[in-house]
VEXMISE-697617 format. One record per atom (N, C-alpha, C, CB): x, y, z. Coordinates in steps of 0.05 Angstrom, whole numbers, padded with zeros to 5 digits, always signed. Each point is the difference from the previous one (the first is absolute). Glycine has a CB too. Example, Ala and Ser with C-alpha at 12.3 -4.5 7.8 and 13.67 -1.06 7.14 Angstrom:
REM residues 2
+00264-00114+00156 -00018+00024+00000 +00018+00024+00000 -00038-00023+00025 +00031+00044-00039 +00016+00024+00001 -00015+00022+00014 +00024-00013-00043 
REM end
This chain:
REM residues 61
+00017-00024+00000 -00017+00024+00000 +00018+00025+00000 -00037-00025+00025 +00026+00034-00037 +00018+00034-00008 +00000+00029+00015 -00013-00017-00043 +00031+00019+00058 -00013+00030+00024 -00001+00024-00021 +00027-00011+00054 -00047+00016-00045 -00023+00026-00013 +00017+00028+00016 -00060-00033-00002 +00066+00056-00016 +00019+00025+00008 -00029+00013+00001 +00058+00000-00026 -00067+00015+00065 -00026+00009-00002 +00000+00029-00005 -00014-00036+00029 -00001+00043-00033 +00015+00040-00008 -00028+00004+00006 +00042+00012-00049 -00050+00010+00074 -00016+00013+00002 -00005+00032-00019 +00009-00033+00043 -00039+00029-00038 -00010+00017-00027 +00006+00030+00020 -00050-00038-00034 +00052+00063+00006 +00010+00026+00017 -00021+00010+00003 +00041+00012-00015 -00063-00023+00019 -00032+00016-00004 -00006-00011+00033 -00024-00004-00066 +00044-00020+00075 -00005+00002+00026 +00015+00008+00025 -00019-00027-00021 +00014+00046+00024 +00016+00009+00023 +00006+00001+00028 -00008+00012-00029 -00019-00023+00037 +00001-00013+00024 +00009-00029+00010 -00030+00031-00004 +00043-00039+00017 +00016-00027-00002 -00023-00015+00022 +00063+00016-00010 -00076-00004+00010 -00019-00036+00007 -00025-00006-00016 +00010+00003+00052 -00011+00014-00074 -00023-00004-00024 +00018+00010-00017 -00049+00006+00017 +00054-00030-00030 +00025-00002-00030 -00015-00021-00018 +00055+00004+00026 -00045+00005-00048 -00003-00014-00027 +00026-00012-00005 -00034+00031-00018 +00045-00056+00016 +00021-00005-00011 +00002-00018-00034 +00011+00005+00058 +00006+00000-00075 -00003-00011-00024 +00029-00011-00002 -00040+00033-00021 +00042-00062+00014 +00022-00013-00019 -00002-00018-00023 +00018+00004+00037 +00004-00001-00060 -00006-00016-00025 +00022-00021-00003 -00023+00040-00024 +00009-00061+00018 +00024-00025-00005 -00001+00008-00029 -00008-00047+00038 +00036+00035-00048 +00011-00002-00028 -00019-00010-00030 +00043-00010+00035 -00055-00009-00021 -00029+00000-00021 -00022+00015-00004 +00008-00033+00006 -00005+00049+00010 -00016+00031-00010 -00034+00000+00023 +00022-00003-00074 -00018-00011+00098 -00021-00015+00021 +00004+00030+00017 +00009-00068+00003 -00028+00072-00005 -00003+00032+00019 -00007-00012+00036 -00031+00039-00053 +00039-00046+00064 -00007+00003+00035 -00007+00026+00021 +00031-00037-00008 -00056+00029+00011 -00018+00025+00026 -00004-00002+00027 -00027+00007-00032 +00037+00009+00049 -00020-00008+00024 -00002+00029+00019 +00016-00058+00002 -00023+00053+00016 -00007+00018+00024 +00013+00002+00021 -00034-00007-00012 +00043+00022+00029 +00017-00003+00021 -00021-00017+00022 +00033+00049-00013 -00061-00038+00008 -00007-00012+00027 -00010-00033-00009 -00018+00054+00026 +00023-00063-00030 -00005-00028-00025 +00019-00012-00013 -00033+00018-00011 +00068-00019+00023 +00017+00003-00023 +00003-00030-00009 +00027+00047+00016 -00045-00067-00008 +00001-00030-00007 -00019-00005-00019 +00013-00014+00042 -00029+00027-00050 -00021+00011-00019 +00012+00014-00023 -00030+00005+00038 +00038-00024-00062 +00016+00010-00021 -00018-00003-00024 +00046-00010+00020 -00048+00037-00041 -00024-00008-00026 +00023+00000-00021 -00055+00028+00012 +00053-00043-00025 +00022+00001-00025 -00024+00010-00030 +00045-00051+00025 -00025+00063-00042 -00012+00004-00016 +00016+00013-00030 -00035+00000+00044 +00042+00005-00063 +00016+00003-00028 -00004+00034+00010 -00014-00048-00049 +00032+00052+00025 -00001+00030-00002 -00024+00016-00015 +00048-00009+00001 -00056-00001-00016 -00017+00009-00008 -00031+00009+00017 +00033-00023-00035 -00036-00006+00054 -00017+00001+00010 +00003+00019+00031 -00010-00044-00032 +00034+00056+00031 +00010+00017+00021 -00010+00030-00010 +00045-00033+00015 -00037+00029-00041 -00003+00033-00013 -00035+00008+00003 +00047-00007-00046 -00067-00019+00038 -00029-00004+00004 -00007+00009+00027 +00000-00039-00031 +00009+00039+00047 -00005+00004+00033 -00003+00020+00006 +00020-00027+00011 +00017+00035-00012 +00010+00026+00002 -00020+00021-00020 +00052-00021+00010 -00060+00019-00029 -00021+00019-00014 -00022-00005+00010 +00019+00003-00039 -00028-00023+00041 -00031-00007+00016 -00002+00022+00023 -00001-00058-00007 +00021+00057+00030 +00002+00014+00023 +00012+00029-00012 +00007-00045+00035 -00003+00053-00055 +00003+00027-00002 -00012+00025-00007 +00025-00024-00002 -00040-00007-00011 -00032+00015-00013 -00025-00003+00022 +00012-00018-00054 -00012+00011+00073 -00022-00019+00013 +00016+00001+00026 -00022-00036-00041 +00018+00057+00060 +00011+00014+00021 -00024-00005+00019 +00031+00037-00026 -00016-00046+00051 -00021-00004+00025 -00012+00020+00002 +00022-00026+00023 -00041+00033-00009 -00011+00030+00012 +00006-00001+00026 -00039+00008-00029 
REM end
C-alpha cells in the first residue's frame, strides 16, 4: 500500500475543520475531513473539477 502525501486545502484555515487532498501517480484524487480523517472519498480529476464547480456555483446560505 502506497502512503498518500496529505496537503491541506488553503480555504481551510482553521486546523480542526480542514479539508485535506492527495494524488497517487495514476491520477486517484484522495478526500477527507479533519474531523473524520478515516473517512477517505476517492475520486479522478475530473470529477474533482465537477464538485469544485458544483460548490462554487451552489453556495450554502
Amino acid at each position: 500500500m502506497q502512503t498518500l502525501h496529505w496537503q491541506k486545502s488553503t480555504y481551510s484555515p482553521d486546523a480542526s475543520n480542514c479539508v485535506y487532498i492527495a494524488a497517487t501517480p495514476t491520477g486517484t484524487i484522495h478526500l477527507r475531513e479533519s474531523e473524520k480523517p478515516d473517512v477517505i472519498l476517492t475520486t479522478t480529476t475530473p470529477g474533482l473539477h465537477v464538485l469544485i464547480v458544483g460548490l462554487k456555483y451552489h453556495p450554502r446560505n
